[in-house]
Structures are given as C-alpha cells and as structure tokens.
C-alpha positions as CSV (number, residue, x, y, z in Angstrom):
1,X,-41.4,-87.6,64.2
2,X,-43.4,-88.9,61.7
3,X,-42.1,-91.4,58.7
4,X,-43.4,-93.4,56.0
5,X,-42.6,-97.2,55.9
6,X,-43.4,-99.3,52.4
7,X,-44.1,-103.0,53.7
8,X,-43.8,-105.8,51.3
9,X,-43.6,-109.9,51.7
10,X,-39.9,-109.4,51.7
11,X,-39.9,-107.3,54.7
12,X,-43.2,-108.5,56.5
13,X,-42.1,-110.7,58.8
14,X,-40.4,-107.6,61.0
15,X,-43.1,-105.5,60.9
16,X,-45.8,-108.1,62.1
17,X,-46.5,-106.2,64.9
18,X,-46.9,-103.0,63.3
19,X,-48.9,-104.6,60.5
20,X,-51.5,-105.9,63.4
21,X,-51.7,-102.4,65.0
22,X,-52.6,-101.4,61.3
23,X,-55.3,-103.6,60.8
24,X,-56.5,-102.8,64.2
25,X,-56.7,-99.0,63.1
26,X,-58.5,-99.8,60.1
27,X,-61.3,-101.9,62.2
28,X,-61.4,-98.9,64.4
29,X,-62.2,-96.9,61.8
30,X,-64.6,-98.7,58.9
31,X,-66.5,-100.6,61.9
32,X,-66.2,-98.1,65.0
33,X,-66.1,-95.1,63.3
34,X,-68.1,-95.8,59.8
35,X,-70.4,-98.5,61.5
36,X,-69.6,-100.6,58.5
37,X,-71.1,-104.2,60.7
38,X,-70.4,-106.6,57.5
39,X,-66.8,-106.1,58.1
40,X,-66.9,-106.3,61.9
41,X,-64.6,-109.4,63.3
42,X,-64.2,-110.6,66.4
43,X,-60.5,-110.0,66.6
44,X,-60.6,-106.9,66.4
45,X,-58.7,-106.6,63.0
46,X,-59.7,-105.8,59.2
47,X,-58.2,-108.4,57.1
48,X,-59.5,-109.7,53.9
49,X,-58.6,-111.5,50.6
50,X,-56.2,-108.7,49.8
51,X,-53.9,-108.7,52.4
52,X,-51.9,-111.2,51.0
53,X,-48.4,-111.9,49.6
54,X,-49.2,-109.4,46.8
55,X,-49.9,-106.4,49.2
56,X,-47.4,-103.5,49.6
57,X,-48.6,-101.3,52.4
58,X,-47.6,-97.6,53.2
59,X,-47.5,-96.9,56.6
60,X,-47.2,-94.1,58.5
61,X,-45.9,-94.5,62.1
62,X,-45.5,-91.4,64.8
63,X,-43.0,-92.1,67.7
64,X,-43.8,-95.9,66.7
65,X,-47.4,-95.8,66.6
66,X,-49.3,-96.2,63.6
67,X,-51.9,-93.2,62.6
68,X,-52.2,-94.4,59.1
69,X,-51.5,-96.2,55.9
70,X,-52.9,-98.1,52.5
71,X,-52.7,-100.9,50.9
72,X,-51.5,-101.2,47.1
C-alpha cells in the first residue's frame, strides 16, 4: 500500500532513516539516471543547502520503501 508522509523538523528525527533512503533515491536519479556529475557525492546521497530545518518533505513510501517525494 502506498501512503504519503509530510516530514518536518518536528518529526525528523523518526524518519532519519527514511529521509537517508530518500536522498539516496534522489542521487540515483539526478546523478545515475540524469548523469548530472556536479552533484555527484561520495556518499551516495543528494543533500544541499536546502535540506535544512526549514524543509518539509512529502514522501511517498510503498510497503516501507521510498519510490518518491519533494521537498518544499
């Protein structure tokens, strides 16, 4: 089943590890799949100035695992 969680900085902290599986995806995607190399990091992950406190991030997870999302 598919559902639709809306992270925040109040309710980060338990969903760290989904947040990392997100970042991994978007890697994945804008590096692997886009071949966007300025953004490529060695761990794996695509993190930048605006994933911070202010970020609220929709995420959609399937049986747990994440096959998408944004960031606002």
């Amino acid at each position: 089943m598919t559902s639709i969680h809306v992270i925040t900085d109040e309710n980060k902290d338990a969903y760290e590890a989904i947040l990392d599986e997100y970042f991994r995806l978007r890697h994945e995607i804008f590096v692997g799949e886009r071949g966007w190399r300025d953004l490529e990091r060695p761990d794996g992950r695509d993190v930048d100035a605006y994933d911070n406190d202010q970020a609220t991030y929709l995420v959609a997870l399937d049986n747990g695992r994440v096959i998408g999302g944004l960031r606002l």
